[in-house]
N, C-alpha and C positions, 0 to 999 in steps of 0.2 A: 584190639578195636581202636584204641589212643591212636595206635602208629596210623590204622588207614582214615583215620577222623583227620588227624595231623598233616598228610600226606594231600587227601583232596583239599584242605583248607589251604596250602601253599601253593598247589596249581591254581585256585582262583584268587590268591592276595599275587602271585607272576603276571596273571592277567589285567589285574588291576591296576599295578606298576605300570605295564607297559602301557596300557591306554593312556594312563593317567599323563605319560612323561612323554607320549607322543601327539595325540587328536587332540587336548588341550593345547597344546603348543602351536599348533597347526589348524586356522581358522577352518573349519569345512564349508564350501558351498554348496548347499542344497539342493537338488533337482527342479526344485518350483523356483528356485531363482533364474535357471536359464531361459534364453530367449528362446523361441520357435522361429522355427525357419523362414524368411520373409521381414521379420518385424526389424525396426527400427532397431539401430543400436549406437546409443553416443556413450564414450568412454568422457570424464569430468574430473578435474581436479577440483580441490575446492573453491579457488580462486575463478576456473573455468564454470563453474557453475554457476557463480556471483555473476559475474559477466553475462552467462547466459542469459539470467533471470532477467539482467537490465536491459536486457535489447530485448524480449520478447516478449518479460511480464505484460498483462493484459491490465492489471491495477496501475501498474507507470504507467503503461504510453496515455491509460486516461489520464493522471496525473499530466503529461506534457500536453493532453489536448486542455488541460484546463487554463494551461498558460498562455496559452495560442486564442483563445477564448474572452481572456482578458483582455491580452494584447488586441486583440479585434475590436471588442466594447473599448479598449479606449482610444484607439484612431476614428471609433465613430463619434464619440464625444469630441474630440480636436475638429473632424473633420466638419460639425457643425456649425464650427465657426468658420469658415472658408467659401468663399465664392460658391455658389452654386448654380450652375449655367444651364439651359432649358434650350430646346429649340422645339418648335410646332409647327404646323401646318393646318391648317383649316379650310374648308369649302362650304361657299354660301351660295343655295339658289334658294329666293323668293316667289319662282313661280308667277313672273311676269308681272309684279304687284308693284303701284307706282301709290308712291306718297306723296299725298296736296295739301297745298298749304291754302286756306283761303284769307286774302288781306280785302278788309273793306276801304274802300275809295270814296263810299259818298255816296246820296241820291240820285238815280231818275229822274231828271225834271219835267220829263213826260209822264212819266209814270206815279213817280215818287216810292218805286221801290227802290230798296238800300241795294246796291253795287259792290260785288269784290270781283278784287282780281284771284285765278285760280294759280297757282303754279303748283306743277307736277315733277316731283324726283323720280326718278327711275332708279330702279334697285336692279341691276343686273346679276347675272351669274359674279362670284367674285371667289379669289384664293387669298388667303394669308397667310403668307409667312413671316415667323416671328422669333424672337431670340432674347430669351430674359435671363438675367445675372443680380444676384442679388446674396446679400450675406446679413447674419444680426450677430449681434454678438451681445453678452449678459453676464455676469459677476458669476451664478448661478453655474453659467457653463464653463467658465477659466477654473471654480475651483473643483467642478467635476469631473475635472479631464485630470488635477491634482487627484481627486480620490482613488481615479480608474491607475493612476499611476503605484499607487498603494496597491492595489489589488493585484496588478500584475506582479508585483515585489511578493506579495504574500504566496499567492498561488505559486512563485516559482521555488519558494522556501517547502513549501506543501509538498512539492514535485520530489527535492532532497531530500525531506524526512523520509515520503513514501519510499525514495530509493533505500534508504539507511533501515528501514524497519524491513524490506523483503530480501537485503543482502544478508540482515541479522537475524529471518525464517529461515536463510535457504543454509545460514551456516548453523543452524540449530538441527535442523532436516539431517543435512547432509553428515554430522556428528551421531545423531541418533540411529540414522542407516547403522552407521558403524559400531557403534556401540550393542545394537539390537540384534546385529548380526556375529558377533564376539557372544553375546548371550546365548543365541540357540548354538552355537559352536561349542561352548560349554555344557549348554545342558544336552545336545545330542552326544557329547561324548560321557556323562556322567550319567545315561540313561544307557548306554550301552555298557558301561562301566558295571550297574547294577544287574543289568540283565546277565550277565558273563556268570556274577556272583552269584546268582537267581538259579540260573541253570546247574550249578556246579551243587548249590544247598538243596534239588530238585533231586540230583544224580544223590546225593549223601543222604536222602532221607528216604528213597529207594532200597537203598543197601542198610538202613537202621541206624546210622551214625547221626545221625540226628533228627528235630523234631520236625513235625508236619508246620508249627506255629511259625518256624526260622524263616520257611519259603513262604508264608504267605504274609508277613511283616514285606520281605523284600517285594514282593508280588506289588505291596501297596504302593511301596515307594516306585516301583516302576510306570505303572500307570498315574500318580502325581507327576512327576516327569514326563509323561506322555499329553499328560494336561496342560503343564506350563509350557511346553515346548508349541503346541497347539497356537496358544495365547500370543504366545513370543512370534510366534509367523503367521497371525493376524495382525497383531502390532506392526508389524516390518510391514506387510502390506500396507496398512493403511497411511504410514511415512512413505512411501515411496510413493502412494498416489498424489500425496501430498506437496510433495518435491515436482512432483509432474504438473502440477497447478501452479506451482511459482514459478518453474520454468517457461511455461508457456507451448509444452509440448503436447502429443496424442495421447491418450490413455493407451496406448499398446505400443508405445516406445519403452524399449529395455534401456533402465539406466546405469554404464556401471560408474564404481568409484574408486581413481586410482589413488588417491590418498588413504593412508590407514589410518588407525587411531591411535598409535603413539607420535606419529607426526605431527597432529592436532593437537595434543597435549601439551601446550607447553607452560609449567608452572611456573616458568623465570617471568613469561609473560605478566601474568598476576603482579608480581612485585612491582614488574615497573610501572604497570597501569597505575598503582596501588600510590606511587610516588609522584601520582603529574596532579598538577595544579589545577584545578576546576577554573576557568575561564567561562564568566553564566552566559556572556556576548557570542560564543562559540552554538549555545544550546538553542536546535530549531526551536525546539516550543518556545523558548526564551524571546526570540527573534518575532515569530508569529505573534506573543501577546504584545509585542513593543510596538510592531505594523497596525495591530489593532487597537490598540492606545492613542497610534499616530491618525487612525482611519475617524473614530471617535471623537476627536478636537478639529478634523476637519469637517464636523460636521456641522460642530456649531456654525465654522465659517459659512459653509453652504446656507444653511436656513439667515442668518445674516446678512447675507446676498441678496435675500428677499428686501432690501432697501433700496439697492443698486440699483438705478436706471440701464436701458439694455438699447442698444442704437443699432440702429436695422438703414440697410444701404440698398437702394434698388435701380438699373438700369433695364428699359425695355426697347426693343426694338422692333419696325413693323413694315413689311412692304405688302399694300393690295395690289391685285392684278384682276383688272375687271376682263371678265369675257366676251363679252358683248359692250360694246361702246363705255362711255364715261356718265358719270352719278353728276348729277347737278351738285351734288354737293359734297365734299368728301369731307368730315371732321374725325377723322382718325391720324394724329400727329406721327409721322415715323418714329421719330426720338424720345422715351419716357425717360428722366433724373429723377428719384425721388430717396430720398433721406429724410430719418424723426428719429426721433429719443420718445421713450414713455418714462417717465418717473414715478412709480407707486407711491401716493400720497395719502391713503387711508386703507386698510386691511383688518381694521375693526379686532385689533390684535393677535390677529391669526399666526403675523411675523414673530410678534415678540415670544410668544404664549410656544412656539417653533422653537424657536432659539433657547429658550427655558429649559425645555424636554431632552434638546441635545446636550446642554451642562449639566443636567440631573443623569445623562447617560454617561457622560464621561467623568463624571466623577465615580459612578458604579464599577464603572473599565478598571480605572486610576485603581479603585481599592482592590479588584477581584486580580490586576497586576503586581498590586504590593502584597497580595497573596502568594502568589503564586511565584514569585522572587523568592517569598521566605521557605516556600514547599520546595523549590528544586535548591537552594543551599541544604535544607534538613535533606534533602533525597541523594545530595551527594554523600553526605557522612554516611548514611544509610548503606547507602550501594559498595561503601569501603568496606564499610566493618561485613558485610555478605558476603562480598567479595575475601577478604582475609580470612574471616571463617570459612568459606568453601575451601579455599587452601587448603590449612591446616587440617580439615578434615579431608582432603583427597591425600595429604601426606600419610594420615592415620592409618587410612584404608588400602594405603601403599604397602604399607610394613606389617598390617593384618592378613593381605595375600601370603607373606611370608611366612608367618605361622601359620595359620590355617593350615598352607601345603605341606609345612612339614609337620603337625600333626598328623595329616591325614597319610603320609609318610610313614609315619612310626607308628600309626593304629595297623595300615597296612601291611608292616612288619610283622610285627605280633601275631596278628593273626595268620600272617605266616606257619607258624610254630604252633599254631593253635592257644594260643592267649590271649586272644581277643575273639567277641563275636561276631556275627557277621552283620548286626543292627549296631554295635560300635562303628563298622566299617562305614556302612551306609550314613550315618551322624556326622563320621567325621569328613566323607564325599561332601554330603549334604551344607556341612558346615563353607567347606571349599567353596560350595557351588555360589552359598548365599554371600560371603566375601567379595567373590566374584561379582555377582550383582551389586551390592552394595559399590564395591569400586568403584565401576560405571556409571552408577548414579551419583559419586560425588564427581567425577568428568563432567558430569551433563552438569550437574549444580556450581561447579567453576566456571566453566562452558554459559554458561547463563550468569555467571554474575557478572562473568569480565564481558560479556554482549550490553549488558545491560548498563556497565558501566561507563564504557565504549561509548554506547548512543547518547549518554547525560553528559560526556566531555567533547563527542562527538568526535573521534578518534578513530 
């Protein structure tokens, strides 16, 4: 009974070998990853993905309409200090209505009633054309054509960051694809792995060599595995839709990826990022609170302007053309010149009480920047010592693959011979499988720290 107990426990530790040293090695693609017939299909590097995101993202190009935005407000600002020229036309009819003037001359000396003479203007049909130019200009408006100048500076730093934060989603994405995809290629082949063993302790406990309890341990672990692998290609799905939203494609475009995941891996990388010099001038956020610092003291200037006198230039132009004969009287000058200054000389403290508000704001600015100075220096040491620990912990988890496999190696043996059991077998799969996982999660958590550290050096 030993020999044929011995005997089936070696054809399913043969079986197990060969999976183990072939479908693990060998990513498998799944049937629900293929495309259908008809749909889209872009093949992407990682690099190629990046690119895509930036021509199509829907978050940048608003990103660059906000720059085009500002740039608009501030040619309208400049632009209101510059000539502004009119031309009109107008048509007058009165309706054959004649204006009298009556001037008294004296009495009657027949009568001794009082005397005027009547005189009648006549309002004919009449056209006017005209042509006004005229510009003002004010303290107020030279230095808010400086703020819109900030504004365009900041929104285009805004534009970069957005760039820099969906290059560093779509290389998180595009890692995780791969990574999630290495995962259910594990556990489809570690699920099949069990089921081999499943069937083989089903066949031996038919013939009496062993217990009914054996197959239904394995039973369990089979359908756990059937569970996670479930999970694992939900997860994959909902990255890849995700990838599809950064890039700016259909939902029914197939996406593949011809980078794999030990190409992306690269741990030398770490080190050297690990070596570069924190430069805080380089860091957008750094940049955006300095524009808004700079935006904040121009403000005081603005409300200060409210002293400034503001001089306005005006030229008019005018030709009538009567339709019907000539007006006794024409006092409509072709030629208008006119020029004035205003100078605010009482505001019942409205200016001053202005200008107050704006140095209680900039001084808020000033400290919530001298904050935020101190946050992204602590955020660099931060981001190093994460980043070095992810290292060392993906190195860990390097040399843990290594054992694991060759445990589950030499459990596999054994039970060859019948010296081990088939819930050792399974433990030490299992052990493999979680390794495996665990790996890949310290990928993604180097993968993330070196992004993360990346965007504070801006690199």
């Amino acid at each position: 009974m030993k020999r044929i107990k011995s005997l089936i426990l070696a054809l399913a530790a043969t079986t197990v070998m060969l999976w183990g040293q072939t479908e693990v090695s060998t990513p498998i693609i799944p049937s629900w990853e293929r495309t259908s017939e008809g749909a889209t299909v872009i093949s992407l590097s990682l690099q190629q993905a990046k690119d895509t995101a930036i021509r199509y993202n829907r978050q940048l190009q608003n990103a660059s309409y906000d720059v085009k935005i500002a740039q608009a407000q501030r040619w309208q600002t400049i632009a209101s200090m510059l000539p502004q020229v009119t031309a009109g036309y107008d048509y007058q009819n009165m309706m054959g209505f004649k204006m009298e003037m009556r001037i008294p001359v004296g009495k009657n000396p027949a009568t001794g009633e009082d005397m005027v003479n009547v005189i009648e203007r006549a309002s004919p049909p009449n056209g006017t054309f005209s042509i006004s130019a005229g510009m003002q200009i004010s303290g107020q408006q030279i230095v808010g054509a400086m703020i819109n100048k900030i504004a365009v500076d900041m929104a285009d730093i805004s534009r970069l960051q957005t760039e820099q934060t969906i290059t560093s989603t779509v290389t998180q994405l595009y890692i995780s694809i791969l990574a999630n995809r290495h995962i259910i290629s594990l556990l489809d082949s570690s699920k099949m792995n069990i089921e081999k063993i499943y069937q083989s302790t089903v066949e031996a406990v038919k013939i009496g060599v062993t217990e009914q309890t054996e197959a239904d341990k394995l039973y369990v672990q089979v359908m756990k595995l059937e569970s996670a692998l479930n999970s694992a290609r939900q997860g994959l799905e909902m990255t890849y839709s995700s990838m599809k939203l950064q890039l700016g494609v259909s939902a029914d475009t197939y996406i593949e990826l011809t980078d794999n995941l030990d190409q992306l891996t690269n741990a030398e990388a770490s080190l050297r990022l690990l070596h570069t010099k924190f430069d805080i001038t380089d860091n957008y956020n750094y940049r955006l609170m300095s524009k808004n610092l700079e935006l904040s003291r121009k403000q005081i200037k603005l409300a200060a302007m409210g002293y400034s006198p503001s001089l306005t230039i005006g030229y008019r132009y005018s030709d009538i053309k009567y339709f019907d004969g000539e007006p006794m009287m024409n006092m409509n000058p072709p030629n208008v010149f006119s020029i004035g200054v205003k100078v605010p000389l009482f505001t019942s403290g409205r200016t001053f009480m202005s200008i107050r508000e704006k140095k209680y704001s900039y001084l808020k600015a000033k400290n919530t920047f001298d904050d935020s100075h101190n946050q992204l220096e602590i955020k660099d040491k931060q981001l190093r010592f994460n980043l070095n620990s992810a290292y060392e912990n993906f190195i860990i988890q390097k040399k843990n693959i290594a054992v694991t496999n060759s445990v589950f190696n030499k459990v596999a043996e054994k039970f060859r011979y019948g010296r081990a059991s088939s819930l050792e077998v399974t433990q030490a799969s299992s052990d493999f499988i979680n390794a495996q996982n665990t790996y890949i999660q310290a990928i993604m958590n180097m993968t993330n720290a070196q992004i993360e550290l990346r965007n504070l050096l801006d690199k």
